[in-house]
VOGU-3710 file (C-alpha; in Angstrom, 3 decimals, decimal comma):
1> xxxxxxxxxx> 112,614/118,458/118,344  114,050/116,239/120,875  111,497/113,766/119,775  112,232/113,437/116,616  115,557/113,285/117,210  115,181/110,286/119,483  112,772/108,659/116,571  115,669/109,087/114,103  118,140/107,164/116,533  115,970/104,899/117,477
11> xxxxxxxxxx> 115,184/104,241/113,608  119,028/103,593/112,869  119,863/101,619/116,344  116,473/99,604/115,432  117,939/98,649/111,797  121,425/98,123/113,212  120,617/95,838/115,884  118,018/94,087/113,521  121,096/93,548/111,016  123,625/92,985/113,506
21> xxxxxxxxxx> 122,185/89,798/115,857  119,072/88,554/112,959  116,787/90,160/115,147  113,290/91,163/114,302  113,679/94,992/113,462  109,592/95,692/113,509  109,977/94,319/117,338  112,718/96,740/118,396  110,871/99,284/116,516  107,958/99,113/117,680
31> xxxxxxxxxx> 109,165/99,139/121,475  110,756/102,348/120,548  107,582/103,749/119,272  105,866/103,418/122,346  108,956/104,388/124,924  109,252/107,601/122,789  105,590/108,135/121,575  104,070/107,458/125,822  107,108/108,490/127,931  108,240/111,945/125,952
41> xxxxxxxxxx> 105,541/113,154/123,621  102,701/112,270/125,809  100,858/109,955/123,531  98,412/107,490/124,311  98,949/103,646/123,651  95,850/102,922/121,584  97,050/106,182/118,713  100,178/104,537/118,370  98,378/101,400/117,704  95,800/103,577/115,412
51> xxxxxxxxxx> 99,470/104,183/113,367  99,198/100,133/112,748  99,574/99,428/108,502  96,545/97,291/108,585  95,934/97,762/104,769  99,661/96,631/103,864  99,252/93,700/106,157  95,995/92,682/104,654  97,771/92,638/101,021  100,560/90,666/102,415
61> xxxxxxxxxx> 98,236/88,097/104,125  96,121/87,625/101,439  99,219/87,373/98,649  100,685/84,414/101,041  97,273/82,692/101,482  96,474/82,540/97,565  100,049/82,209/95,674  101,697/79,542/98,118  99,559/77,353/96,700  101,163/77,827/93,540
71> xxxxxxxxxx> 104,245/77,978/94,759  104,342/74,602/97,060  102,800/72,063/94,503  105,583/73,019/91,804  103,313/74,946/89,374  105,588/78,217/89,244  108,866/75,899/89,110  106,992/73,888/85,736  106,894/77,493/84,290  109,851/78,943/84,852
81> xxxxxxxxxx> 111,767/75,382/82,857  108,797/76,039/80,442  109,881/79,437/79,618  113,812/78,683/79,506  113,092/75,298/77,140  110,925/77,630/74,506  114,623/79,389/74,260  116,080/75,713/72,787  119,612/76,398/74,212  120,583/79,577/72,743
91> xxxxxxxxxx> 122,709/80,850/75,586  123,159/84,473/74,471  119,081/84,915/75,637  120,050/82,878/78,790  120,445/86,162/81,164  117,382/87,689/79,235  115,603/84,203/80,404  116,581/84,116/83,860  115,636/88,096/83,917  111,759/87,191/82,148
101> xxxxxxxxxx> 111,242/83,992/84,158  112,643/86,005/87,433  109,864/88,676/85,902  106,665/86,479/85,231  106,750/83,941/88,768  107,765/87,427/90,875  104,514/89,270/88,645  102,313/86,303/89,219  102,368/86,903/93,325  105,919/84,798/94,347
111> xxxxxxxxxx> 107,554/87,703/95,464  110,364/87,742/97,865  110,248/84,007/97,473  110,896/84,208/93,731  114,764/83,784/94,376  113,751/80,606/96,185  111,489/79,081/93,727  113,882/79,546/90,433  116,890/80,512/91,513  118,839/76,769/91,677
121> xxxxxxxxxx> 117,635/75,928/88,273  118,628/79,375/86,866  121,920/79,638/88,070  122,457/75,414/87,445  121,533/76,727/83,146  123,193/80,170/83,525  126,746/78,898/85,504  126,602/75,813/82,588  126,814/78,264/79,888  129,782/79,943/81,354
131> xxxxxxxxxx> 127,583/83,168/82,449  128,411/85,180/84,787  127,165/84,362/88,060  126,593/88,184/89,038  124,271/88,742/85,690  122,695/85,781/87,026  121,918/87,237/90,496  120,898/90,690/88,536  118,419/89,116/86,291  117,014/87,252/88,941
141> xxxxxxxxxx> 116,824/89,760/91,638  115,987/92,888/89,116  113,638/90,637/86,826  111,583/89,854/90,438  111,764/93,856/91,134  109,680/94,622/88,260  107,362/91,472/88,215  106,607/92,415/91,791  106,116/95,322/91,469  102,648/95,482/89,758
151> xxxxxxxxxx> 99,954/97,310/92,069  97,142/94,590/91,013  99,222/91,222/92,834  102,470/92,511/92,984  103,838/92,886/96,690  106,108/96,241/96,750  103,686/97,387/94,100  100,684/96,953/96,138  102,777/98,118/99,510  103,713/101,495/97,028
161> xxxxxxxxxx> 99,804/102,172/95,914  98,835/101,782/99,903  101,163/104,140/101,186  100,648/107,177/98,191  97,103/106,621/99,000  98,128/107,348/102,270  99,095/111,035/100,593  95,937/111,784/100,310  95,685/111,313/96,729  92,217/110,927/95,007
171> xxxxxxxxxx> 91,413/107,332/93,923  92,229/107,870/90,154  95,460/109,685/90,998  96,745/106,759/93,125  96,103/104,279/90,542  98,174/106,331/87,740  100,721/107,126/90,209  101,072/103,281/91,190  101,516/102,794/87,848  103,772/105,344/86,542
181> xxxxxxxxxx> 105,417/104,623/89,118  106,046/100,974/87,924  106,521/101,993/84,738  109,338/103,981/85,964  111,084/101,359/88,140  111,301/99,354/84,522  112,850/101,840/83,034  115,410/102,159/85,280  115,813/98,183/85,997  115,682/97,033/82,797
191> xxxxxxxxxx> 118,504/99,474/81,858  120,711/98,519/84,406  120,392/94,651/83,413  121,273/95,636/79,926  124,386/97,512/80,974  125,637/94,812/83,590  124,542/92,039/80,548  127,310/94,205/78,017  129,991/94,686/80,973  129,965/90,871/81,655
201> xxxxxxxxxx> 129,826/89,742/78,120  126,799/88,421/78,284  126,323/88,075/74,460  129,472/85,701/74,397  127,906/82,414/76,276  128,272/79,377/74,974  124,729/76,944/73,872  123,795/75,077/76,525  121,773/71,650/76,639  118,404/72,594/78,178
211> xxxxxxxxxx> 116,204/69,139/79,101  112,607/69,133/77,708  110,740/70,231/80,967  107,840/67,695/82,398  103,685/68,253/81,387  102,028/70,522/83,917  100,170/67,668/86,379  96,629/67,953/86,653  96,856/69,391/89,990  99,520/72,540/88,532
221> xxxxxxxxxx> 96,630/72,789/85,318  93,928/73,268/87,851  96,457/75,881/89,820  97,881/77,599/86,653  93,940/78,275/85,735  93,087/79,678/88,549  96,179/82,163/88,754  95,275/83,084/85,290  91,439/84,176/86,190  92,352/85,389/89,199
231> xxxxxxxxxx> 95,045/88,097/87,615  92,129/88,776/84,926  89,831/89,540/87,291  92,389/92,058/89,190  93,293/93,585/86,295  90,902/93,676/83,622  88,219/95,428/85,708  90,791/98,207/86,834  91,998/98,672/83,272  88,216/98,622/81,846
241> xxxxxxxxxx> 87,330/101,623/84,817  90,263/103,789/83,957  89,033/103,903/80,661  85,347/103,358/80,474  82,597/105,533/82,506  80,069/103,374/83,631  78,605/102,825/87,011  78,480/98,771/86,474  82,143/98,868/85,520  82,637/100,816/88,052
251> xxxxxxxxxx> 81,160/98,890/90,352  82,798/95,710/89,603  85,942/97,188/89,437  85,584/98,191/93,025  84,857/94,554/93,867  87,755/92,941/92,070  90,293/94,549/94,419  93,570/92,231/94,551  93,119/91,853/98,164  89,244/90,563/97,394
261> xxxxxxxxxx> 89,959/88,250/94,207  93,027/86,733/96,616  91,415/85,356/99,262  88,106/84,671/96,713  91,496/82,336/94,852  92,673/80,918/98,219  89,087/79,738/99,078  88,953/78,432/95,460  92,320/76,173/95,963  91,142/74,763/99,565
271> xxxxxxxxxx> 87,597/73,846/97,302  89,569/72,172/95,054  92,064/71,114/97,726  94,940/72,249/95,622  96,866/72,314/98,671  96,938/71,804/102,485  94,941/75,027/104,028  96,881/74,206/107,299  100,630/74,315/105,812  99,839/77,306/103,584
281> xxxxxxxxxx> 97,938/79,460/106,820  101,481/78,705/108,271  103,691/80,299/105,757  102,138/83,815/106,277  104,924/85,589/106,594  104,738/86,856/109,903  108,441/88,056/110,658  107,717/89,987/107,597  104,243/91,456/108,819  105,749/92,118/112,445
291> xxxxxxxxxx> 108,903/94,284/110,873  106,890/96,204/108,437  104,170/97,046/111,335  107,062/97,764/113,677  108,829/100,493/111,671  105,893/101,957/109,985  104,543/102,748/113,637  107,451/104,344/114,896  108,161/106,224/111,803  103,883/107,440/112,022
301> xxxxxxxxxx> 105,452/108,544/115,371  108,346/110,365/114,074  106,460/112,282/111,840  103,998/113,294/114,585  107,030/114,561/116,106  107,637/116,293/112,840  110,554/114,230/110,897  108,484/115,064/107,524  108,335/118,759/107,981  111,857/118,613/108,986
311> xxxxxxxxxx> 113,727/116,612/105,994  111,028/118,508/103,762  112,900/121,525/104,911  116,064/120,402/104,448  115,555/119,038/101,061  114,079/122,299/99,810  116,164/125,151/101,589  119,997/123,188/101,479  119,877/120,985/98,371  119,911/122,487/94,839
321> xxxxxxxxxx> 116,324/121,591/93,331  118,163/119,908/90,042  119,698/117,091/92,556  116,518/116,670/94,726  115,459/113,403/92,739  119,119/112,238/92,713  119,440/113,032/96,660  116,088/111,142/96,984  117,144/107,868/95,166  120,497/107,614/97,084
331> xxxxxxxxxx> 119,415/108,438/100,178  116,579/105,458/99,706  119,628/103,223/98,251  121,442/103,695/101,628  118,950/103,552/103,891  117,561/100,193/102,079  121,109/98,322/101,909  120,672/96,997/105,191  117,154/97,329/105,573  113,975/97,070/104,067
341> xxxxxxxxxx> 112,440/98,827/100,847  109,102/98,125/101,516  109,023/98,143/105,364  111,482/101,018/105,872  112,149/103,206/103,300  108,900/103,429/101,551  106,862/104,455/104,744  109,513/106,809/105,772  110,035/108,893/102,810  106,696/108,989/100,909
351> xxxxxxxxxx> 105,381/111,357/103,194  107,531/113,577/101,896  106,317/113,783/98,655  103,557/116,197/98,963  104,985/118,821/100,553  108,337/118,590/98,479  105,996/118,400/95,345  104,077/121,847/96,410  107,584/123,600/97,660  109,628/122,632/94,374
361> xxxxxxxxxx> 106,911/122,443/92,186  108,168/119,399/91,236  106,172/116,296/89,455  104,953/113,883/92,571  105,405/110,680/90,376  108,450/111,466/89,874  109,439/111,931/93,634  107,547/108,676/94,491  109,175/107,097/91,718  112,705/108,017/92,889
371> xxxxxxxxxx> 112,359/106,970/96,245  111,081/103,243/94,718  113,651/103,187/92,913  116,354/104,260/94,963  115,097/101,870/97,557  114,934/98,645/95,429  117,986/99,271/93,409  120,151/97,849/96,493  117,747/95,014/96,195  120,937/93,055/95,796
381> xxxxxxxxxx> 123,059/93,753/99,061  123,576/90,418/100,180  122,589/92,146/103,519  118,930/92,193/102,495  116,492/89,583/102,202  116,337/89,539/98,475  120,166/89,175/97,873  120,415/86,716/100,516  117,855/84,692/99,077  119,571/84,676/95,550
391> xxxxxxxxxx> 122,705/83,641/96,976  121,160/80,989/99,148  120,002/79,561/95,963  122,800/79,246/94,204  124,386/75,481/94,803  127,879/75,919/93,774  129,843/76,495/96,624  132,485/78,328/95,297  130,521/80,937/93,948  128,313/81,539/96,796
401> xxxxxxxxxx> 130,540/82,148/99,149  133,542/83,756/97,298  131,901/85,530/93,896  128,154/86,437/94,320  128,428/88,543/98,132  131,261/90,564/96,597  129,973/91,118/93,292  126,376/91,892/94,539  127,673/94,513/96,911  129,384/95,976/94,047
411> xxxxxxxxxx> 126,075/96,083/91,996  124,583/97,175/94,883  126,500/100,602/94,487  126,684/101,224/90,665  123,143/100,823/89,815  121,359/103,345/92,575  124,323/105,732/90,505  122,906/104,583/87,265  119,604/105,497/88,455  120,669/108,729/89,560
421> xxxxxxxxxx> 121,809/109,884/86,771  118,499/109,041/84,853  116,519/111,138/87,144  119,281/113,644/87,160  118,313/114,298/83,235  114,830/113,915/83,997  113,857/110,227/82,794  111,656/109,456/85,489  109,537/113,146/85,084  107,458/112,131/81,686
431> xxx> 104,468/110,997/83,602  101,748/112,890/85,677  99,085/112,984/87,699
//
């Protein structure tokens, strides 16, 4: 007990300090993890190390390795003014723009760098068409939510799939529960941009001027092709195995793992020299890699000290079974405001999910579900990296400093509410595994 007392502090203190001076949380963490894990449970350095996330961090290398390419010769930027121009100015669809461009460069592997990549342009198109800058930020960070999170390229959908398979799951069961899982997280997103899009009037912007966008280069043709194939390959297969019984299908679909076909595209591009190799092996995002592997650690160590059996416990003896979901996606909303969905929150609380599932008898999609949810629908805090990304991007000064943090901390609290609610009345329960 004292152990996993000490865990849970040194979880908190760990986030808090990470927050507090910009410090790398998965370093603090993982100090902690060993301190606790050697000096008071008796452990042995190398299973700690055993508790290492290697899957997750092989998705995450591989995603940075294949889409920077994309991302550094201007192919995804191209897109996104492709996709805004086909609108010709009619600025009532300019938030559901911003929210499908947001959607299609975070689904095609951009990720936490979507913000980066589209934001200046979207909120230059949005802000000239008198819309508010807060739907702006929404559409942008809740239209990359969903795009990323696909479990074929998609980061937190990939992260999600790796960790229920972590459960225990059977192969088949993972792969629905990725995706019901996704299908879920839409729901819930895509209703919460529709409700902020009526509060701010979104239906009452003005037409805006949009420029005809430039050709894609020859280089961004040869790059667009090859993220087209490449997201065939990851997702035909898997869609063709789910459905059809065959050993060859079967077969290849085992081979066209996202992780496979990614670095299979990344050779491809340095072939083709579609980009520097040396510049794009650089931008692995390694403060990323080192926080996730930090936390998961010490959280594998908390549970060996028996956090999951604990807050299992507590979930199914103190809190009515009717608010269990609700309780799950607010607890993941507060725990991910100033910290990480994918890194934190995720690896903490699926592990909960079986046992709370047997206990309750509740639907385990629907438990996974809420905590993604929960956890990404404070995916605006200006505290995390996503909001503070799509307020970096904005270039009106004004609004950066003294309308988006406010407003995005505010949307930060109503829509894990608005997401309660739905799982209060049982939206999220209609699929199974």
């Amino acid at each position: 007990m004292l152990a996993m007392w000490l865990c849970l502090i040194a979880i908190v203190v760990s986030i808090v300090i990470g927050w507090k001076f910009k410090q790398n949380t998965g370093i603090i963490a993982m100090v902690c993890a060993f301190v606790i894990g050697i000096g008071v449970m008796g452990m042995k350095a190398g299973d700690i190390i055993n508790f290492w996330p290697t899957t997750i961090v092989f998705y995450l290398i591989s995603i940075s390795l294949f889409f920077t390419y994309a991302n550094d010769n201007g192919t995804m930027d191209v897109l996104g003014h492709k996709i805004l121009y086909a609108l010709n100015g009619n600025a009532k669809l300019i938030p559901l723009a911003i929210f499908l461009v947001s959607l299609v460069v975070g689904g095609l592997g951009a990720g936490a760098s979507t913000p980066v990549i589209v934001g200046p342009f979207l909120f230059l198109i949005g802000l000239s068409a008198n819309v508010n800058p807060v739907l702006i930020a929404v559409c942008i960070g809740y239209g990359n939510t969903i795009g990323s999170g696909n479990i074929y390229n998609g980061y937190g959908g990939m992260i999600s799939k790796s960790l229920i398979e972590a459960c225990n799951y059977s192969a088949s069961e993972v792969n629905a529960a990725g995706n019901f899982v996704w299908l879920n997280s839409c729901i819930a997103f895509i209703l919460s941009v529709v409700i902020f899009y009526i509060f701010y009037k979104g239906y009452k912007a003005k037409r805006v001027a949009v420029e005809k966008p430039e050709a894609f280069n020859p280089l961004q043709k040869k790059t667009m092709v090859i993220v087209l194939i490449a997201f065939a390959f990851m997702v035909v297969p898997a869609l063709l195995n789910a459905w059809v019984k065959n050993d060859v299908v079967a077969a290849v679909a085992n081979f066209c793992q996202p992780q496979v076909i990614m670095f299979i595209g990344a050779l491809v591009c340095v072939l083709m020299k579609i980009g520097d190799e040396k510049k794009v092996i650089k931008s692995i995002p390694i403060n990323t890699i080192v926080m996730i592997v930090g936390v998961y650690t010490l959280i594998c160590v908390a549970k060996e000290a028996g956090l999951v059996d604990a807050m299992a416990s507590l979930l199914s003896g103190t809190i009515p079974k009717f608010l269990v979901p609700a309780f799950l996606i607010l607890f993941a909303a507060f725990l991910s405001f100033f910290s990480s969905c994918t890194s934190t929150v995720m690896p903490l609380m699926y592990p909960l999910v079986p046992g709370l599932a047997a206990s309750l008898g509740l639907n385990p999609v629907m438990l996974f579900a809420c905590i993604y949810i929960g956890g990404l629908s404070t995916a605006m805090s200006p505290f995390s990296t996503g909001g503070a990304l799509t307020i970096a991007s904005c270039a009106d000064k004004d609004v950066k400093e003294n309308v988006l943090p406010n407003g995005m901390i505010v949307a930060s609290l109503i829509i894990p509410l608005i997401c309660a609610v739905l799982a209060t009345i049982g939206v999220f329960s209609f699929f199974h595994i």
